[in-house]
C-alpha positions as CSV (number, residue, x, y, z in Angstrom):
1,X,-151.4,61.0,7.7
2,X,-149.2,60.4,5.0
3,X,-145.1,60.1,5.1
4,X,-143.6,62.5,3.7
5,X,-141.6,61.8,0.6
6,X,-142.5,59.4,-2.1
7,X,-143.9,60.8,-5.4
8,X,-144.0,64.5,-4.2
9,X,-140.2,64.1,-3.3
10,X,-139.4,62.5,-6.7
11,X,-141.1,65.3,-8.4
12,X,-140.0,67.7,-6.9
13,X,-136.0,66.5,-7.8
14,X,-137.4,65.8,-11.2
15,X,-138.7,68.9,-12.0
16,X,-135.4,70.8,-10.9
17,X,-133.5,69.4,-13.7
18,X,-135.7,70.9,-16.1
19,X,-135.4,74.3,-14.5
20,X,-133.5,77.8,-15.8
21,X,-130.6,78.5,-13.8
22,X,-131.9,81.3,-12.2
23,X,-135.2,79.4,-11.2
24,X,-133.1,76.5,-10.0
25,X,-131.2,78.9,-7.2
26,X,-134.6,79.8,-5.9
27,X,-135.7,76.5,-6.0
28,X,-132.5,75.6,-3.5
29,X,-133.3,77.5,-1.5
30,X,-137.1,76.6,-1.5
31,X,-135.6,73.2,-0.8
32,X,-132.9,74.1,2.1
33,X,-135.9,76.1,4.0
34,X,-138.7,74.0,3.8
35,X,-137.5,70.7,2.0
36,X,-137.9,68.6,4.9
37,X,-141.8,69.3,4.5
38,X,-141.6,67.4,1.2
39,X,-139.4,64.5,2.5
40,X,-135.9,65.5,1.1
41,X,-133.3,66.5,3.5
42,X,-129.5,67.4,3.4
43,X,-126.8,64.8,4.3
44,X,-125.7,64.9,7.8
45,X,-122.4,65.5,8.8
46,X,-121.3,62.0,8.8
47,X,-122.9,60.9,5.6
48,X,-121.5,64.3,3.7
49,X,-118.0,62.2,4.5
50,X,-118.8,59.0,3.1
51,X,-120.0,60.8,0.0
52,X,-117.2,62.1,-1.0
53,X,-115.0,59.3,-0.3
54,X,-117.6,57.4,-2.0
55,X,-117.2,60.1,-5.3
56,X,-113.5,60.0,-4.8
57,X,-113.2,56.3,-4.9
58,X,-115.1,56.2,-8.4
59,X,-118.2,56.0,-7.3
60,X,-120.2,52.7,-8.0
61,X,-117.0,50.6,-8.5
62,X,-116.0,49.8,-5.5
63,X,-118.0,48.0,-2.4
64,X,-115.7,49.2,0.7
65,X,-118.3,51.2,2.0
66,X,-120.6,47.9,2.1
67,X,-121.5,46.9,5.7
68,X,-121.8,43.1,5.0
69,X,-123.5,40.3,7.8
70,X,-124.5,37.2,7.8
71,X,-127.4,35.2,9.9
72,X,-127.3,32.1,9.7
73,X,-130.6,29.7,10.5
74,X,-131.1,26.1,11.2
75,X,-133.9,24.2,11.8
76,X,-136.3,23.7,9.8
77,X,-136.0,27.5,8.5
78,X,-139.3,28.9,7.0
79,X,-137.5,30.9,4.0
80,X,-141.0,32.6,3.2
81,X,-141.6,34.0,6.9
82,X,-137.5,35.1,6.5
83,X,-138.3,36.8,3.5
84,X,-141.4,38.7,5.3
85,X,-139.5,39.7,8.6
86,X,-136.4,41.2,6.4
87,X,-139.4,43.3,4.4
88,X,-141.5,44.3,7.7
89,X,-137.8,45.5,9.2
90,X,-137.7,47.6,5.7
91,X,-140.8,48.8,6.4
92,X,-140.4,50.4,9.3
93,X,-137.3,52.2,8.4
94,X,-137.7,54.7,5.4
95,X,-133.8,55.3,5.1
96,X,-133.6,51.8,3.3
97,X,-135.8,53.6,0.5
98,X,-133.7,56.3,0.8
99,X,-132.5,57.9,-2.9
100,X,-129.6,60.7,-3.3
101,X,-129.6,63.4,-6.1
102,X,-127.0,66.3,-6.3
103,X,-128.7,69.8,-6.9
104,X,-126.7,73.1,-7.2
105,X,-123.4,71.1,-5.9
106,X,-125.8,69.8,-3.0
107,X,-126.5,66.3,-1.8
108,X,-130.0,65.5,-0.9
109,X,-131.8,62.4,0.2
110,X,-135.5,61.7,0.1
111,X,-137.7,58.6,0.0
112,X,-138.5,56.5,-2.9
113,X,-141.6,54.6,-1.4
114,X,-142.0,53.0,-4.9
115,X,-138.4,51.8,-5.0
116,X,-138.3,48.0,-4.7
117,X,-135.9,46.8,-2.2
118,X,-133.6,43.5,-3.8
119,X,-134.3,40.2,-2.2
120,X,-132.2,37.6,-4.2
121,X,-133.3,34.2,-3.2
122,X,-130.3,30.8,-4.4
123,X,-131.1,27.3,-3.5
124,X,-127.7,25.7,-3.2
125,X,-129.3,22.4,-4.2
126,X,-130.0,23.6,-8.0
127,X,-127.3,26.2,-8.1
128,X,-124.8,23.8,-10.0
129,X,-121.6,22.8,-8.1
130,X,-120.1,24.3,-4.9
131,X,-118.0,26.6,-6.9
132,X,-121.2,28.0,-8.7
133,X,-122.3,28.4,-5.1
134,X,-119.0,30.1,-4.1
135,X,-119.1,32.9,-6.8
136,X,-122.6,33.5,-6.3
137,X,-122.1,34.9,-3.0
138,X,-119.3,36.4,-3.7
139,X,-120.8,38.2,-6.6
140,X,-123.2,39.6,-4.0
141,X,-120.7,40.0,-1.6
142,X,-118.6,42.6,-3.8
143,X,-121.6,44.0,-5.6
144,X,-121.1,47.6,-5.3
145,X,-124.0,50.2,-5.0
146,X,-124.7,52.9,-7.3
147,X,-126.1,55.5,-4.9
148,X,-127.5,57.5,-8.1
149,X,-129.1,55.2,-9.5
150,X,-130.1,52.3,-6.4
151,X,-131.6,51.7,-3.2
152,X,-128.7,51.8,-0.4
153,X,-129.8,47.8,0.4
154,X,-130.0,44.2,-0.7
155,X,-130.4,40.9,0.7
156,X,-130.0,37.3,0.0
157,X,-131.3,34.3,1.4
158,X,-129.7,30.7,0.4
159,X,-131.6,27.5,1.4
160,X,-128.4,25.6,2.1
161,X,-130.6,22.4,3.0
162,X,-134.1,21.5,4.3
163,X,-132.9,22.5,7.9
164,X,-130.8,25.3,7.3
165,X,-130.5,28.8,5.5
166,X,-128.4,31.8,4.6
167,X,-129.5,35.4,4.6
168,X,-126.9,37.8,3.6
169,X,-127.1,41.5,3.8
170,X,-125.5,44.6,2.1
171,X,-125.9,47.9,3.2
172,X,-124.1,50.5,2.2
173,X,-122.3,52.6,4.9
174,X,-124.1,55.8,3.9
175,X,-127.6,54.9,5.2
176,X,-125.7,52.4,8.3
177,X,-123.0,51.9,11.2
178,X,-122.4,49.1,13.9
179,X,-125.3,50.3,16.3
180,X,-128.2,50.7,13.0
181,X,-127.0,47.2,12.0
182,X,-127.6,46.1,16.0
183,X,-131.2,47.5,15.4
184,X,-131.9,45.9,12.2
185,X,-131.0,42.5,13.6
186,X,-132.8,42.7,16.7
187,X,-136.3,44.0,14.4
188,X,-135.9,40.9,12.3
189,X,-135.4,38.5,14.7
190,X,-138.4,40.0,16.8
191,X,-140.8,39.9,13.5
192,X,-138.7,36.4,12.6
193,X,-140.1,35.2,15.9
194,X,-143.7,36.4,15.0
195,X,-143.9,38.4,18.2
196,X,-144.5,41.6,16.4
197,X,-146.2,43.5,19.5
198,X,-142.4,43.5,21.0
199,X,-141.0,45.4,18.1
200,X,-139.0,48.5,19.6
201,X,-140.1,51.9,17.7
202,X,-137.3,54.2,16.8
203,X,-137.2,57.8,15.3
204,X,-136.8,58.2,11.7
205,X,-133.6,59.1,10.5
206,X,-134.7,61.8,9.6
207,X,-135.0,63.5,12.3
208,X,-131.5,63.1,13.1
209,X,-130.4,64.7,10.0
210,X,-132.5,67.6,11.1
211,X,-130.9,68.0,14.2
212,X,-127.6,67.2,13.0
213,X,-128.3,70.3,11.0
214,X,-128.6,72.8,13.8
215,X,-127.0,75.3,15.2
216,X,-126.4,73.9,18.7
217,X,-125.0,71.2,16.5
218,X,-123.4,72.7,14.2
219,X,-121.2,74.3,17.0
220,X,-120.6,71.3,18.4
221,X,-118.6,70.3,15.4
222,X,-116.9,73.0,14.8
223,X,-115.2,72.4,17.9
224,X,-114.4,69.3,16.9
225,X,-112.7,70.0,13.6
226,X,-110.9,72.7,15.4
227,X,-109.7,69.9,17.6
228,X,-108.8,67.6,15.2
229,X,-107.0,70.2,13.2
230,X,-104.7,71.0,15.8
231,X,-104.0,67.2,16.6
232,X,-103.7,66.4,13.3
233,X,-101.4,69.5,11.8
234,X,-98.3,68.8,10.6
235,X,-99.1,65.7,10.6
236,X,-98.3,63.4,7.1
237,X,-101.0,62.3,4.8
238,X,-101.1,58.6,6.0
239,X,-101.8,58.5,9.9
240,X,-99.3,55.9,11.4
241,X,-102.2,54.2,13.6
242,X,-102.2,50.9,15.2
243,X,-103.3,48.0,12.6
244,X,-103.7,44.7,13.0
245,X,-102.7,43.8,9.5
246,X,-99.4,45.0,7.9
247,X,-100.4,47.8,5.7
248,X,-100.7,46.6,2.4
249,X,-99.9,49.9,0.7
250,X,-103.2,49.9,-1.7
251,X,-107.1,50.1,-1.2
252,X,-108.3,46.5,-0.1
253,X,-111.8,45.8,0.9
254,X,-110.3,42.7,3.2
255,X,-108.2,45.2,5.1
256,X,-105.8,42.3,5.1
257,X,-102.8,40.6,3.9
C-alpha cells in the first residue's frame, strides 16, 4: 500500500492557492477533517511554538533552531557505505521529507517524497588550505533553513584522510529534539554496521501529531498553560533562570560569551 503524502499532498496544497475565497474555507476544512488521509497534518503543539519563533526571528535568516552533530569515523571509513546508511535512516523516517505551507492562517505539514534530501560531500585534501576547510564547515554549520521553500535536513561528510571522516548534520528543530537525534544515530550506526535486520521500527511522526491533536490531549495542555500562567504572571519578560554563560543581552547562536 502506498504512504500517504507525496504527489497527492503536493496537489492538493497546490491547488488551494488557485482557489476563490469561499472555496478555499471549505477546502480547510476538507483538510482539518480528513487531511491526514492525504498525508498533510497540522503542527503539533510543540512544533506550532518553534514556528512562530521561527517567523518572528525572520524566518530563513537565522540557524538557532538548527540541531547540529557531529560523528566522527576512523579507520579506513567507507564514505560511499556512509553516504547509504545516512539515506536508508532518511528513508525510514518521512518527517525528513517533511514540507510546510500556511493555508487560511494555518500551518500544515505533508510529505514531499520527490524532495531530494542534501548530502554535500568536501575532501579536505583538494579543498584548498585549512582555512578554505574552516569556512566550509562553517558555512554549513550556520546555513539556515528556509522551511517554505526546503527539506528540514542536510548532511555533510568530509574525508579528512584515507583513515578518517567527517559527517556533519543539520536539522532543524521543527522536525527534531535530543531523543529523535538519539534515534537517528543509533539507525545509522546500525545500517553503518550493515546489520540492517537489527534496525528498531518506530511510529511515524505522524501519528504523534494525530494524537497530539486530541481531545484527551488537548486537555492535558490546557492544564498546563493554566499552570504555567499562574507561575509565570507577573512575572517580567526576560525569566531570570540559571545560565551557565553571562547573558549576553542579544540573540547568539553560541549561547556564549
Amino acid at each position: 500500500m502506498q504512504k500517504p503524502g507525496g504527489q497527492i499532498a503536493m496537489d492538493i496544497i497546490e491547488k488551494y492557492r488557485s482557489l476563490t475565497e469561499e472555496k478555499k474555507k471549505i477546502a480547510i476544512e476538507r483538510i482539518n477533517a480528513s487531511g491526514a488521509e492525504y498525508g498533510i497534518y497540522p503542527l503539533s503543539k510543540q512544533q506550532q511554538g518553534v514556528w512562530w519563533s521561527y517567523c518572528l526571528e525572520k524566518e530563513g535568516e537565522n540557524p538557532y533552531y538548527n540541531i547540529m552533530f557531529r560523528i566522527n569515523m576512523k579507520n579506513s571509513v567507507d564514505c560511499q557505505a556512509c553516504r547509504d546508511a545516512v539515506m536508508k535512516t532518511v528513508e525510514d523516517h518521512d518527517v525528513f521529507r517533511y514540507r510546510f505551507a500556511e493555508l487560511d492562517g494555518n500551518v500544515y505539514q505533508y510529505t514531499d517524497r520527490e524532495g531530494q534530501i542534501s548530502f554535500e560531500y568536501l575532501d579536505e585534501s583538494q579543498a584548498g588550505t585549512e582555512e578554505d576547510v574552516r569556512i566550509k564547515k562553517d558555512e554549513f554549520i550556520r546555513r539556515p533553513f528556509d522551511l517554505r521553500r526546503e527539506l528540514p535536513a542536510r548532511f555533510m561528510l568530509i574525508r579528512k584522510n584515507a583513515d578518517e571522516a567527517l559527517l556533519l548534520v543539520s536539522i532543524h528543530h521543527i522536525i527534531c529534539d535530543g531523543w529523535s537525534a538519539g534515534v537517528f544515530l543509533k539507525q545509522f550506526f546500525t545500517y553503518l554496521d550493515r546489520r540492517e535486520q537489527k534496525v528498531k521500527r518506530y511510529e511515524p511522526y505522524s501519528s504523534f501529531v494525530l494524537a497530539n491533536g486530541s481531545e484527551e490531549a488537548g486537555e492535558r495542555y490546557g492544564e498546563n498553560y493554566e499552570f504555567w500562567k499562574g507561575i509565570l504572571r507577573g512575572r517580567e519578560d526576560v525569566l531570570e533562570a540559571p545560565t551557565v554563560f553571562p547573558r549576553k543581552g542579544k540573540l547568539s547562536p553560541t549561547a556564549r560569551p
